[in-house]
Backbone of each chain as ProteinMPNN parsed JSONL, in Angstrom:
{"seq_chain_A": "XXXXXXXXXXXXXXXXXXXXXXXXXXXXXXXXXXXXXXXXXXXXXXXXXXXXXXXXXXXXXXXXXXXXXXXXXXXXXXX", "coords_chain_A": {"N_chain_A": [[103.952, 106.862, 83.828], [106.391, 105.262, 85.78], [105.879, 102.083, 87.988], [106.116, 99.822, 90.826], [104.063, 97.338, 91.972], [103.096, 96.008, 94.506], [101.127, 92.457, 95.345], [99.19, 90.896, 97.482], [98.879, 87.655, 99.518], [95.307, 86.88, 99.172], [94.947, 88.754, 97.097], [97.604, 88.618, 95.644], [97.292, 85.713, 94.703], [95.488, 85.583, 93.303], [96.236, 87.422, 91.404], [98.445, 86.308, 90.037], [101.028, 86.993, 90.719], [103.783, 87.914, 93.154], [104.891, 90.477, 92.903], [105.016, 93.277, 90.359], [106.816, 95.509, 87.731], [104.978, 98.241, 86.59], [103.766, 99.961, 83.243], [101.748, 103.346, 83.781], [99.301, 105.924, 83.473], [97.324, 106.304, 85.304], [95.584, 108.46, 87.679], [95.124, 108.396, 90.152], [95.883, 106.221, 93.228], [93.308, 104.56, 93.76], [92.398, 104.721, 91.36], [94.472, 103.375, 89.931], [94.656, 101.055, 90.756], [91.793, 99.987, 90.149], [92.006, 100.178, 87.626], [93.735, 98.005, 87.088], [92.419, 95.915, 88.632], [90.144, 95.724, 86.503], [91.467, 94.391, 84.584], [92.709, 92.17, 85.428], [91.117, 90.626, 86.892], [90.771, 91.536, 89.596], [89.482, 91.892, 93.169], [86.415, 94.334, 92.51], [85.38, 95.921, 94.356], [86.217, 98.318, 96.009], [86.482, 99.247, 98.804], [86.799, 96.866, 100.672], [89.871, 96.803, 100.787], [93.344, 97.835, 101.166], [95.586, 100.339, 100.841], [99.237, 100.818, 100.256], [101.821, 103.255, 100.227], [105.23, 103.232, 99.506], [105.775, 101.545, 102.014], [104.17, 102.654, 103.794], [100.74, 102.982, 105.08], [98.517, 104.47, 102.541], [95.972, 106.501, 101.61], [93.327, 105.976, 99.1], [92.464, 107.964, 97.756], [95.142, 109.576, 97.376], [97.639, 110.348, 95.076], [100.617, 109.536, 93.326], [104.071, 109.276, 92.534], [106.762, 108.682, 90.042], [108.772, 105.591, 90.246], [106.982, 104.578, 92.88], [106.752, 102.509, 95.162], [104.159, 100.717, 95.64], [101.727, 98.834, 97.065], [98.887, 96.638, 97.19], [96.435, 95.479, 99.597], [94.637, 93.085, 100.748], [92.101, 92.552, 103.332], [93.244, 92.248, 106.515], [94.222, 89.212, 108.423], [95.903, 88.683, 111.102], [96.813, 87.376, 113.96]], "CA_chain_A": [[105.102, 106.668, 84.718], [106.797, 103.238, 85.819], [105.822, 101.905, 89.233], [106.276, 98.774, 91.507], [103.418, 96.583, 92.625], [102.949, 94.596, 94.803], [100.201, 92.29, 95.981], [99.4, 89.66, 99.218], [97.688, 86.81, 99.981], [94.131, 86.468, 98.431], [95.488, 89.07, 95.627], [98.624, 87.799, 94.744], [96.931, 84.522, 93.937], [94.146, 86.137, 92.173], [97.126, 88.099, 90.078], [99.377, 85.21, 89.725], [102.211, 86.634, 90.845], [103.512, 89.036, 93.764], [105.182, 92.099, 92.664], [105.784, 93.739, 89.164], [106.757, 96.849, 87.177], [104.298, 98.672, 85.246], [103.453, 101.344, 83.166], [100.693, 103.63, 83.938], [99.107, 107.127, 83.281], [96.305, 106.449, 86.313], [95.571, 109.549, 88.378], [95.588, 108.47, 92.078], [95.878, 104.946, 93.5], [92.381, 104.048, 92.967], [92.085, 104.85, 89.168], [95.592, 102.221, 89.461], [93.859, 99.784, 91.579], [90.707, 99.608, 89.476], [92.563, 99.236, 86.108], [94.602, 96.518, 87.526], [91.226, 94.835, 88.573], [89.505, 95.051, 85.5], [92.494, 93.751, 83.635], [93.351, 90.682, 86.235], [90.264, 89.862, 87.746], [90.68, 91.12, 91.176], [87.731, 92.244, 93.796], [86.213, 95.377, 92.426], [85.246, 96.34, 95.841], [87.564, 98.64, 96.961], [86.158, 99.106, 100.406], [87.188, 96.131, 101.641], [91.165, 96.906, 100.596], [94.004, 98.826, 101.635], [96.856, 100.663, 100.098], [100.325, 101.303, 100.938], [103.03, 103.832, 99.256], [106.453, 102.808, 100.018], [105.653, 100.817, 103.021], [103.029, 103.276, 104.584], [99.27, 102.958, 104.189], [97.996, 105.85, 102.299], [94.612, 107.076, 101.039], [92.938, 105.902, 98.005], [92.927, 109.123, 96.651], [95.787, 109.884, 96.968], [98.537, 110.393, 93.982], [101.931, 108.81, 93.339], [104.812, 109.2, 91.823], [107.062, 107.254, 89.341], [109.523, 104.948, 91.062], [106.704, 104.413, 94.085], [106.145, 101.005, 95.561], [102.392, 100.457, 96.032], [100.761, 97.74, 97.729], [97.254, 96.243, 97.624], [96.603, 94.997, 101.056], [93.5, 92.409, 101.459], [91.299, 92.115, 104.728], [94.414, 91.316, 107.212], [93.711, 88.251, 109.697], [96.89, 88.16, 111.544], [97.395, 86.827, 115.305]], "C_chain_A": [[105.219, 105.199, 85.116], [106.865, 103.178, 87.735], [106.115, 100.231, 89.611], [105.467, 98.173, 92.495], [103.423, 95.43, 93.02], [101.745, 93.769, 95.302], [99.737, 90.935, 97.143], [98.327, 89.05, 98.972], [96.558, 86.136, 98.678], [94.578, 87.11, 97.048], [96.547, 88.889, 95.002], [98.034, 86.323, 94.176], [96.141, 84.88, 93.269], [95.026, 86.659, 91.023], [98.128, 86.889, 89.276], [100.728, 85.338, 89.916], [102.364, 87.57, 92.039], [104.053, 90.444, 93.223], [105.628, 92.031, 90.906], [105.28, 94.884, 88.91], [105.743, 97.284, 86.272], [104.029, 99.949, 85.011], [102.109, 102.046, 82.925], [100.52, 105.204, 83.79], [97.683, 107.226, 84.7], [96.524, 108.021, 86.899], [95.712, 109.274, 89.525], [95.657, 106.569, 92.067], [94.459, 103.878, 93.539], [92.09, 104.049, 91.579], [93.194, 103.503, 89.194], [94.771, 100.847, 89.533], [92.238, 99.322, 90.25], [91.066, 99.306, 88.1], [93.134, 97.96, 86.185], [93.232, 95.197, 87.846], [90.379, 94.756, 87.683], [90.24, 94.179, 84.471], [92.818, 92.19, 83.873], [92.223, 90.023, 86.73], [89.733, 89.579, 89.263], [89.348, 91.614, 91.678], [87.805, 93.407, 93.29], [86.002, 96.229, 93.317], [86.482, 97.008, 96.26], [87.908, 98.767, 98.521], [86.439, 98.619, 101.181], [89.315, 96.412, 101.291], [91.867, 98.166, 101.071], [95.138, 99.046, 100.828], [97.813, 101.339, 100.573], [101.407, 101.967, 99.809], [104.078, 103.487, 99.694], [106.148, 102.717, 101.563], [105.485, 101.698, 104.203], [101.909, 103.135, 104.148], [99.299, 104.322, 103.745], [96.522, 105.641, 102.027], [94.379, 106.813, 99.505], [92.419, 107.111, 96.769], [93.644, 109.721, 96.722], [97.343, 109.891, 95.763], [99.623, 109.795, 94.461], [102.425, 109.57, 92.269], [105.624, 108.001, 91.262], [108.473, 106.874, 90.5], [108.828, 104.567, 92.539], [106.668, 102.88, 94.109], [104.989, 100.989, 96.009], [101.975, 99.273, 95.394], [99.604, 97.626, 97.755], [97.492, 95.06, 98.758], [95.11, 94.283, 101.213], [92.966, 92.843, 103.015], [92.449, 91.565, 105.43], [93.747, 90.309, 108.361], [95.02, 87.686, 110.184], [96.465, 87.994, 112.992], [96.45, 85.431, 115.638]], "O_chain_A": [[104.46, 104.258, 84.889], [107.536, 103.856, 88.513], [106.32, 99.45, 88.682], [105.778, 98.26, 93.682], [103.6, 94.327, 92.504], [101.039, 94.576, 95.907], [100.565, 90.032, 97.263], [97.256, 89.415, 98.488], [96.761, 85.359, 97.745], [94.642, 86.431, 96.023], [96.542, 88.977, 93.775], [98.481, 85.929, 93.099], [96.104, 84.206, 92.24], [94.718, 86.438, 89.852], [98.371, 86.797, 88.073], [101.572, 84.497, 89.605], [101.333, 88.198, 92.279], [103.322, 91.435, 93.256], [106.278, 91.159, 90.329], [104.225, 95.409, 89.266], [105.632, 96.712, 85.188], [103.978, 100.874, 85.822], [101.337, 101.594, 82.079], [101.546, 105.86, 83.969], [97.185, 108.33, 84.918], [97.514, 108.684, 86.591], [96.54, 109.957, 90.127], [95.502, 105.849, 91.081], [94.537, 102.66, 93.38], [91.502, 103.192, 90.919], [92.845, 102.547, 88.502], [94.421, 99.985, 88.727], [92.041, 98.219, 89.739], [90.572, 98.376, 87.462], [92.977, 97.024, 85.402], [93.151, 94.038, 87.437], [89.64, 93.775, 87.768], [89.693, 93.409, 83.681], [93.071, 91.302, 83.06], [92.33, 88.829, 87.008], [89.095, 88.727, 89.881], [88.341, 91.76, 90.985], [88.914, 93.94, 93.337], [86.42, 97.374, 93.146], [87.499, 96.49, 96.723], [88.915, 98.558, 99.197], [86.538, 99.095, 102.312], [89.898, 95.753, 102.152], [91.32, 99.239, 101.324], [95.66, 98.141, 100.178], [97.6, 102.349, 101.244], [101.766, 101.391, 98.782], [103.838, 103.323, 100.89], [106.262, 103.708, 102.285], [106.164, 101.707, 105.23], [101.753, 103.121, 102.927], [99.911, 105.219, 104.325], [95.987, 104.559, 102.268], [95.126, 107.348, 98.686], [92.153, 107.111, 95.568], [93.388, 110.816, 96.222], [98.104, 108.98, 96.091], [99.783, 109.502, 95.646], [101.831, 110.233, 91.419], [105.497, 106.824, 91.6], [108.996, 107.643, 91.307], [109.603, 104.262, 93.446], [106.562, 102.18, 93.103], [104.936, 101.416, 97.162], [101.856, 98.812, 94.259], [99.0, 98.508, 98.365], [98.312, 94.144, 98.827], [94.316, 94.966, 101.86], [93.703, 93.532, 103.721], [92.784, 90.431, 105.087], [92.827, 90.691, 109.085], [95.371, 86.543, 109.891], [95.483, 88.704, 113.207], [96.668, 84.764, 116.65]]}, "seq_chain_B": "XXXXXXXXXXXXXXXXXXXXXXXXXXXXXXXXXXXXXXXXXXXXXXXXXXXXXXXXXXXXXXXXXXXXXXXXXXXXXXXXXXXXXXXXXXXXXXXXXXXXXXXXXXXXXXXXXXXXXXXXXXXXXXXXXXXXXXXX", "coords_chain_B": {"N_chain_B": [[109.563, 96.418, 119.891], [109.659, 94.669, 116.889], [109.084, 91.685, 114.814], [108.785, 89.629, 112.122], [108.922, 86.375, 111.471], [110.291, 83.534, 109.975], [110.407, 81.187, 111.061], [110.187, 79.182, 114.0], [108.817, 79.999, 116.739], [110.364, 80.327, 119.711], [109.415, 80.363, 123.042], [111.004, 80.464, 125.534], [113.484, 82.089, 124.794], [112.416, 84.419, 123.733], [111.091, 85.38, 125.941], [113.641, 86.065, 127.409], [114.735, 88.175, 125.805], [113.082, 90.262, 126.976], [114.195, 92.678, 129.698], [114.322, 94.267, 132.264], [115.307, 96.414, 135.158], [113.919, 97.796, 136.733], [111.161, 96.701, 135.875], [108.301, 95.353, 137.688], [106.566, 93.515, 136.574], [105.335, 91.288, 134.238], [104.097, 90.716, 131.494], [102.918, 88.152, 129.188], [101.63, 87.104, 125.745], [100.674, 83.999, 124.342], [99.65, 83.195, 121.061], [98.265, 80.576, 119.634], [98.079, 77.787, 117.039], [94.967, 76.703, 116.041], [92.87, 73.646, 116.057], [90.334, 73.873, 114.605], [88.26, 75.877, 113.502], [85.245, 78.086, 113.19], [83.698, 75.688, 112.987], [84.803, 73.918, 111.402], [87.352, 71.668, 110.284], [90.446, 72.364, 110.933], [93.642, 71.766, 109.666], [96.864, 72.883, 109.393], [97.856, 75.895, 109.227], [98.774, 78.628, 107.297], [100.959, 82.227, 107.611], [101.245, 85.128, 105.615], [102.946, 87.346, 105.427], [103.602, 91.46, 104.936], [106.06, 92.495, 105.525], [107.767, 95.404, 105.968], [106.167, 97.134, 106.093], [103.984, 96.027, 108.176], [106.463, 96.346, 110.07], [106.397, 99.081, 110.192], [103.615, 100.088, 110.584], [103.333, 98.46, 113.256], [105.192, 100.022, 114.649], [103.812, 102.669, 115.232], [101.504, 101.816, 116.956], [102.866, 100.511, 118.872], [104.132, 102.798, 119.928], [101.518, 104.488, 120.245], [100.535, 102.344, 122.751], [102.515, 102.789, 124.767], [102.353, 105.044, 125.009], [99.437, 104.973, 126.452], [100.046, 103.26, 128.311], [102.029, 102.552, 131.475], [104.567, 101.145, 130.426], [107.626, 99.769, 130.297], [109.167, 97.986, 128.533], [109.071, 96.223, 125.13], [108.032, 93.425, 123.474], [107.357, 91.735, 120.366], [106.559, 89.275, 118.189], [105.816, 87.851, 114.807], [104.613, 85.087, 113.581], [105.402, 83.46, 109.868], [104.597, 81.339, 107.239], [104.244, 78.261, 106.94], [102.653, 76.776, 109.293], [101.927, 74.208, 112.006], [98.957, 72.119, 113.689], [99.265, 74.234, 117.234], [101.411, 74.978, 117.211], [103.566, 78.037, 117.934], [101.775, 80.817, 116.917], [101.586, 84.244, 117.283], [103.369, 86.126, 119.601], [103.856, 88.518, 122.372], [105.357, 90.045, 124.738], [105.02, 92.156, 127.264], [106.854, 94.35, 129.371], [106.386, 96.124, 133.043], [106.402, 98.396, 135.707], [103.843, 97.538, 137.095], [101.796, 95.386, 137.502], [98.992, 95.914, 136.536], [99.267, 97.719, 133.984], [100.56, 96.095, 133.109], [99.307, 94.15, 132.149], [97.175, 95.492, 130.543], [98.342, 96.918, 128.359], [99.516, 94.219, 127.1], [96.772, 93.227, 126.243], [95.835, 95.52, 124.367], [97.989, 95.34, 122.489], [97.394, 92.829, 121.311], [94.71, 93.205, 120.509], [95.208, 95.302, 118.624], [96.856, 94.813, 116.91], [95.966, 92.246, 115.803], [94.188, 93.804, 114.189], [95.203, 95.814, 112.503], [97.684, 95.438, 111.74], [99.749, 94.133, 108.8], [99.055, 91.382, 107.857], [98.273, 87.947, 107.087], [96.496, 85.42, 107.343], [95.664, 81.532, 106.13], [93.76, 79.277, 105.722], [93.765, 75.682, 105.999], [92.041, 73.08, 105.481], [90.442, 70.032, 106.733], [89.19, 68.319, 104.996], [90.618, 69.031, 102.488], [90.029, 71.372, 101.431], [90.905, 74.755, 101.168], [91.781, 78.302, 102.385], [92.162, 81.92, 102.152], [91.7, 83.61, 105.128], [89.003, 85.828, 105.886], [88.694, 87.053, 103.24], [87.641, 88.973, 100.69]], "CA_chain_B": [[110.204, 95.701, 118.774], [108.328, 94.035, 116.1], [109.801, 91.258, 114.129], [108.135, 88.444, 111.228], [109.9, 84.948, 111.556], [109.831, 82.461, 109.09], [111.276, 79.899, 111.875], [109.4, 78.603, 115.463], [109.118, 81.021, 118.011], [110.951, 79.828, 121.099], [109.381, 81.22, 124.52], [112.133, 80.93, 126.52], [114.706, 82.807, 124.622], [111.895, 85.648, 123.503], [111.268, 86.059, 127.368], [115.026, 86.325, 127.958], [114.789, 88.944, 125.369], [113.17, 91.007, 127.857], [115.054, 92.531, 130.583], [114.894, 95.533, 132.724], [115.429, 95.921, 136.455], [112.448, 98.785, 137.092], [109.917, 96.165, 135.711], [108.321, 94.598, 138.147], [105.702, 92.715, 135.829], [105.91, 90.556, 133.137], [102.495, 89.427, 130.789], [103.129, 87.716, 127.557], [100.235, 86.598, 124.949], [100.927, 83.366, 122.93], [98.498, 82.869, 120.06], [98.991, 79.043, 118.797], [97.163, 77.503, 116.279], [93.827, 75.338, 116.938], [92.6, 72.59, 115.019], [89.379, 74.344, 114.254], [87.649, 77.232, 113.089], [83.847, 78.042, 112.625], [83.117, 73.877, 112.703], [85.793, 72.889, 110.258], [88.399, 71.063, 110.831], [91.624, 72.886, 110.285], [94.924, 70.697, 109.886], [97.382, 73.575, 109.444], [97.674, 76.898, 108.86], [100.005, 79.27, 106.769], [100.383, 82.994, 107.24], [102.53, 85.621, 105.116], [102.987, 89.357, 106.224], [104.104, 92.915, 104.179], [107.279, 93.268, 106.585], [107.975, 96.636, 106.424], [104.867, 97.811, 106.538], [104.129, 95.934, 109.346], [106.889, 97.024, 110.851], [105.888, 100.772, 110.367], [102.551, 100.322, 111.392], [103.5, 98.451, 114.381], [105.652, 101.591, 115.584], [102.662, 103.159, 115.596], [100.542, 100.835, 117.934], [103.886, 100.553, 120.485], [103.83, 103.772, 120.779], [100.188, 104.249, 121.335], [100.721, 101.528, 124.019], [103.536, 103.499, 125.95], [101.432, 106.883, 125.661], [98.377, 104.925, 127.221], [100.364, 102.603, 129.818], [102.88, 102.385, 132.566], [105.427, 100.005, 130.656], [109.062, 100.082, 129.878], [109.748, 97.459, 127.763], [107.87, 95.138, 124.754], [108.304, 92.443, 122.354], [106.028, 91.002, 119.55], [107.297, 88.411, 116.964], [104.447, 87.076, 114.226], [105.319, 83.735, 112.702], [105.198, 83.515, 108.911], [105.253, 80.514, 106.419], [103.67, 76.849, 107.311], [102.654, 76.045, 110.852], [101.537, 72.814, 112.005], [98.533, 72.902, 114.838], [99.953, 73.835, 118.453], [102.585, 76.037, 117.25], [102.947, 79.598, 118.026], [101.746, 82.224, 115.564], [102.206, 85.396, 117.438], [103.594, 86.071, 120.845], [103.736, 89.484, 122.389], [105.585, 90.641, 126.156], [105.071, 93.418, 127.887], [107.561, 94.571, 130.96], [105.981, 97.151, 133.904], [106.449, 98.531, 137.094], [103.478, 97.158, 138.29], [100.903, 94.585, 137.018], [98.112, 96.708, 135.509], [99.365, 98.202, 132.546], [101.349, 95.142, 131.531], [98.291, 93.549, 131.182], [96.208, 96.197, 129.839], [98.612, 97.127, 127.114], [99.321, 93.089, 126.317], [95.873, 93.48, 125.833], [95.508, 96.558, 123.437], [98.45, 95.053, 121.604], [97.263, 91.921, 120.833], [93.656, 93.37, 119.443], [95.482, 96.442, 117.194], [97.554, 94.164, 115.508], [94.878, 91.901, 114.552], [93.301, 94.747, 113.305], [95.998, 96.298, 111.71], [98.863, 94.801, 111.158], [99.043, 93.219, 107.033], [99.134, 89.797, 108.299], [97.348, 86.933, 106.288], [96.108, 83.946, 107.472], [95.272, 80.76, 104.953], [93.336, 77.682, 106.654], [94.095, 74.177, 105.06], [91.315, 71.997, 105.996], [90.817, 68.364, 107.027], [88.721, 67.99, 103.936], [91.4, 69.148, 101.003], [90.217, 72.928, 101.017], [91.727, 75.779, 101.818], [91.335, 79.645, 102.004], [92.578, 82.894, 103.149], [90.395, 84.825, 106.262], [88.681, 87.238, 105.856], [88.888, 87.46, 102.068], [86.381, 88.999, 100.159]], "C_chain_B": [[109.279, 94.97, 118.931], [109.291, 93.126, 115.184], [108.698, 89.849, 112.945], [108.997, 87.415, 111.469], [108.989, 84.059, 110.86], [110.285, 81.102, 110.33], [110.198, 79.454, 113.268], [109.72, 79.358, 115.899], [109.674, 79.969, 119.287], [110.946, 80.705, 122.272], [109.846, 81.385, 125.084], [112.824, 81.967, 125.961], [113.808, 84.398, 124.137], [111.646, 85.999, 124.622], [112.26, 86.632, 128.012], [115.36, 87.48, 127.461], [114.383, 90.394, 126.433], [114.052, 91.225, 128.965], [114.854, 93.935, 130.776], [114.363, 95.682, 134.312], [114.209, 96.762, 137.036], [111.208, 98.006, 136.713], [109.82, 95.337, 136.974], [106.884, 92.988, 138.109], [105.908, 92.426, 134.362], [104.575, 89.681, 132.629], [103.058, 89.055, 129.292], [101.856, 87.025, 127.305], [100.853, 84.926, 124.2], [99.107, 83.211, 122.337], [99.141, 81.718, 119.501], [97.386, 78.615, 117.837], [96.55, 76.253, 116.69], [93.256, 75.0, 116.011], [90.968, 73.001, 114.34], [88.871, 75.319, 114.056], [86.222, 77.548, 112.528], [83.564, 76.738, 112.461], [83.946, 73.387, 111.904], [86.714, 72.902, 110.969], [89.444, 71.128, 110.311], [93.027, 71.925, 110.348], [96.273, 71.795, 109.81], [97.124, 75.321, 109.262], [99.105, 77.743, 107.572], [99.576, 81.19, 107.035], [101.286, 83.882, 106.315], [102.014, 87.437, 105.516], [103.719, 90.344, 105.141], [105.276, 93.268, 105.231], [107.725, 94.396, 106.604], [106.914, 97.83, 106.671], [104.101, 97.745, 107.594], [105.178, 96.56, 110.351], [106.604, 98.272, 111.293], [104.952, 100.874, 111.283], [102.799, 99.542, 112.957], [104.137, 99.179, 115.644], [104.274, 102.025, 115.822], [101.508, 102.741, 116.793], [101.554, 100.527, 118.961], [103.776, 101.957, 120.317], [102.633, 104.68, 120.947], [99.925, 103.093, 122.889], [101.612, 102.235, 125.346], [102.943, 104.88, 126.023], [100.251, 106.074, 126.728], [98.737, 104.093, 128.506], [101.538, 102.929, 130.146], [103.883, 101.675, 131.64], [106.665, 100.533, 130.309], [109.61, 99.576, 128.935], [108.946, 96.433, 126.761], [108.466, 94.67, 123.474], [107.541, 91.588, 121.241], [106.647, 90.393, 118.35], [105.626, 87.603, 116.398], [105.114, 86.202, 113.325], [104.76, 83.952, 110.982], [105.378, 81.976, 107.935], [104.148, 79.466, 106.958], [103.628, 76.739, 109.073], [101.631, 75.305, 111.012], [100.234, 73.454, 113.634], [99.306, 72.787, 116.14], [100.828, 74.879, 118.412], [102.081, 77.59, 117.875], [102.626, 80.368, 117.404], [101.746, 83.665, 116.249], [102.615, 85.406, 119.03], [104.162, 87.642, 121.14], [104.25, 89.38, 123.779], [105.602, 91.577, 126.487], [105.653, 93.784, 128.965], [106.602, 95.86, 131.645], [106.579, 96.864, 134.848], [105.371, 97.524, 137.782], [102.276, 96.521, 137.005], [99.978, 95.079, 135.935], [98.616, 96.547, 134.578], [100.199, 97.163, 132.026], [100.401, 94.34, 130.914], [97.849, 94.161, 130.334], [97.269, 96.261, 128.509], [99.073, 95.945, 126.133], [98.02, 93.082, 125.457], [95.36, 93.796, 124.41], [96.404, 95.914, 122.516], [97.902, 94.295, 120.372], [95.843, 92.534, 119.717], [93.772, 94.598, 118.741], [95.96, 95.635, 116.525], [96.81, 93.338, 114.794], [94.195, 92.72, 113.858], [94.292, 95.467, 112.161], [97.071, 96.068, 110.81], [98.861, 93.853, 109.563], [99.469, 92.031, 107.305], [97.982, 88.83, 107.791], [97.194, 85.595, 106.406], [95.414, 83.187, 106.6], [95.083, 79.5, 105.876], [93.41, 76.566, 105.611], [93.185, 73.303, 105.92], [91.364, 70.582, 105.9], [90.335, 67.748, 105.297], [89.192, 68.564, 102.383], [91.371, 70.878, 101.122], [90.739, 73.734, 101.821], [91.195, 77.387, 101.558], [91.751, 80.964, 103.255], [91.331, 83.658, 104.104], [90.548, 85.899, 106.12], [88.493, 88.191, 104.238], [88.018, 88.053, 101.015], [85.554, 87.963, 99.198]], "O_chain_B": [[108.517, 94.6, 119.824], [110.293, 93.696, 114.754], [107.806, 89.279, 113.574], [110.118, 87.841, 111.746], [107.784, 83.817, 110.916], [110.383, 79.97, 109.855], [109.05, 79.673, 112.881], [110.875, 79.746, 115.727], [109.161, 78.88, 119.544], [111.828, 81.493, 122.616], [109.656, 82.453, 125.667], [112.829, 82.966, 126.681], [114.454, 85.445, 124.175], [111.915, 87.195, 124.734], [112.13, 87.457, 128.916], [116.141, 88.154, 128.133], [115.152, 91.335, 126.629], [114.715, 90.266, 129.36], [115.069, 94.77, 129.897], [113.291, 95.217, 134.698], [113.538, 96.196, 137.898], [110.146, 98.475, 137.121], [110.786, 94.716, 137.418], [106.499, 92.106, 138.877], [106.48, 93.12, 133.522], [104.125, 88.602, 133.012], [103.562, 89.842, 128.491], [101.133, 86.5, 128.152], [101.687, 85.14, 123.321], [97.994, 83.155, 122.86], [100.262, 81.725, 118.993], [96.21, 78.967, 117.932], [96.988, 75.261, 117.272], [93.014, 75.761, 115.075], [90.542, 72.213, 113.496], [89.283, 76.02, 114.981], [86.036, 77.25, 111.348], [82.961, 76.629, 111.393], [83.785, 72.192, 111.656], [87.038, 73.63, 111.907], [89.769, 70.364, 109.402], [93.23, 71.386, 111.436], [97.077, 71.218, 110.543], [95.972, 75.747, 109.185], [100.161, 77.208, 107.236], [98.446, 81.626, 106.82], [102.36, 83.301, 106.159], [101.074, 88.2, 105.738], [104.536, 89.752, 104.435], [105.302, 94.401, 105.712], [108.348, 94.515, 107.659], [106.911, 98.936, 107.212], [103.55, 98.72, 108.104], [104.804, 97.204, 111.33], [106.544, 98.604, 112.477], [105.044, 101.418, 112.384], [102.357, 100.204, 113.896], [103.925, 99.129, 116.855], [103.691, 101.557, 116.8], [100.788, 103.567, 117.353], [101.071, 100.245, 120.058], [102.762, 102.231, 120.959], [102.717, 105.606, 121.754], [99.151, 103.288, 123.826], [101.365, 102.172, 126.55], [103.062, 105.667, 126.962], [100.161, 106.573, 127.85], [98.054, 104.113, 129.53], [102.238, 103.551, 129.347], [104.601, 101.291, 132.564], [106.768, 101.727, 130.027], [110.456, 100.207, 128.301], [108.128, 95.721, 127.344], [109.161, 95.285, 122.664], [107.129, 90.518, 121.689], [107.244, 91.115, 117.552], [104.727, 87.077, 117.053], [105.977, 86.497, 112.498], [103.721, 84.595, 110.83], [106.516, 81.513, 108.009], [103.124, 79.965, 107.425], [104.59, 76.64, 109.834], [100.562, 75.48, 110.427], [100.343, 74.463, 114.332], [99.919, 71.755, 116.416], [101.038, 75.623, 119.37], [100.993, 78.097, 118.148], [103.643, 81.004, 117.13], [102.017, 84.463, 115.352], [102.051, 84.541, 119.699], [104.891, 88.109, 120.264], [103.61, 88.501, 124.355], [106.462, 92.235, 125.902], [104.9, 93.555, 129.911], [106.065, 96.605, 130.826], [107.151, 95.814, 135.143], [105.68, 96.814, 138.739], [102.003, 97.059, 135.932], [100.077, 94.795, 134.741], [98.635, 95.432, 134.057], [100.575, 97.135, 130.855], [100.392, 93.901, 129.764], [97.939, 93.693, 129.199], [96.918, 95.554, 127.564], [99.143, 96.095, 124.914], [98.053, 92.966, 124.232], [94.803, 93.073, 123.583], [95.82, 95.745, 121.446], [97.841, 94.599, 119.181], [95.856, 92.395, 118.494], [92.767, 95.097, 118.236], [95.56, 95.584, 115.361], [96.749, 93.371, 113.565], [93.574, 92.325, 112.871], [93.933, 95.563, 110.988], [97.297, 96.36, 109.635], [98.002, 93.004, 109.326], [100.538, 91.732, 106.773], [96.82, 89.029, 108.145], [97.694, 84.744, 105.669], [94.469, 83.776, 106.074], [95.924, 78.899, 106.544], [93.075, 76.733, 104.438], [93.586, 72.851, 106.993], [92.136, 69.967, 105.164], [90.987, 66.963, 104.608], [88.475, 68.579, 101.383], [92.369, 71.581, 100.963], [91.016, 73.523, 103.001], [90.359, 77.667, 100.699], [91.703, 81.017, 104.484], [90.276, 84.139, 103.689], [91.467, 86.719, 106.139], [88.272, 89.389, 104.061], [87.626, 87.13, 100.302], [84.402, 88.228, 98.853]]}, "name": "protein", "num_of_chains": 2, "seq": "XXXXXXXXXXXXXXXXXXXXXXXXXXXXXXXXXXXXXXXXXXXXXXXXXXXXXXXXXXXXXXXXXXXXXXXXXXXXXXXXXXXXXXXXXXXXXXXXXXXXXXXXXXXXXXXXXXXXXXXXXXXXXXXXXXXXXXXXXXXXXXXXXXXXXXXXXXXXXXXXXXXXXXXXXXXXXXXXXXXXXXXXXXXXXXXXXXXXXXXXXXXXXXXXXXXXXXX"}
């Protein structure tokens, strides 16, 4: 299925870019997340990251569908 | 209300923003940026935010604030983009009836959103380097 990532900060510069389409057969948002980091080079660590489905966090195991927007979310240090 | 700004916060006119005649307290937070951090010597900062996600999750944390306090009315703007030191990077008001809870829930605000909120700070040091907090 064809999705829409995006990624911030420390991992958009680690990816080289922020958001794009791709296609994937992953099973939940970690299986995504971990192909995407062996492919690009990001932290394998998922522990320290967060993930958002159309601009809610969700759960790293949980599933998507095609047309979602999902976010990898670094360590935030806002205020 | 929760808003990102790529532009300078301006305290007066975000105070003016508030307004309601049952408050009879008024705490605001600024957070500005300081020339240092852990012993280095920071010369700017930059931060960039997930805006609608923030937004979401910041519903969530105002209204945990109005279940646990007294207030009526609240405002929180987080700067985004290049800021020089001095500036503001987040600023937060809280209206009440009565003193307490505008502090207390300035308070609670200020340390959920650092915790929560997808907000990304990047230090530019005196000495060329740079790097986002908190990054693995």
């Amino acid at each position: 299925m064809q999705v829409e990532v995006t990624y911030y900060a420390m991992l958009r510069e680690r990816r080289g870019l922020s958001v794009e389409t791709i296609q994937t057969e992953a099973a939940g948002l970690g299986a995504l997340y971990d192909d995407l980091a062996g492919k690009y080079g990001l932290p394998t660590e998922r522990h320290h990251l967060k993930v958002a489905v159309n601009d809610q966090f969700a759960s790293w195991e949980n599933s998507f569908a095609s047309g979602d927007r999902i976010a990898f979310i670094p360590p935030v240090s806002g205020g | 209300m929760f808003a990102l700004s790529d532009l300078p916060l301006l305290e007066h006119s975000l105070v003016q923003s508030l307004n309601d005649p049952a408050a009879g307290a008024l705490v605001t937070f600024e957070g500005r940026v300081r020339q240092q951090n852990q012993g280095r010597a920071v010369t700017r900062l930059e931060y960039e935010g997930a805006e609608l996600l923030a937004a979401n999750e910041f519903q969530s944390i105002e209204a945990e604030a109005c279940q646990r306090f007294d207030i009526t009315q609240l405002h929180c703007v987080h700067r985004t983009g290049m800021l020089e030191i001095g500036e503001i990077a987040v600023w937060i008001g809280v209206l009440a009836p009565h003193r307490g809870p505008a502090f207390d829930a300035c308070r609670y605000l200020i340390d959920e959103l650092k915790k929560r909120l997808p907000i990304w700070k990047k230090e530019y040091y005196a000495d060329g380097d740079s790097g986002w907090i908190n990054a693995p």
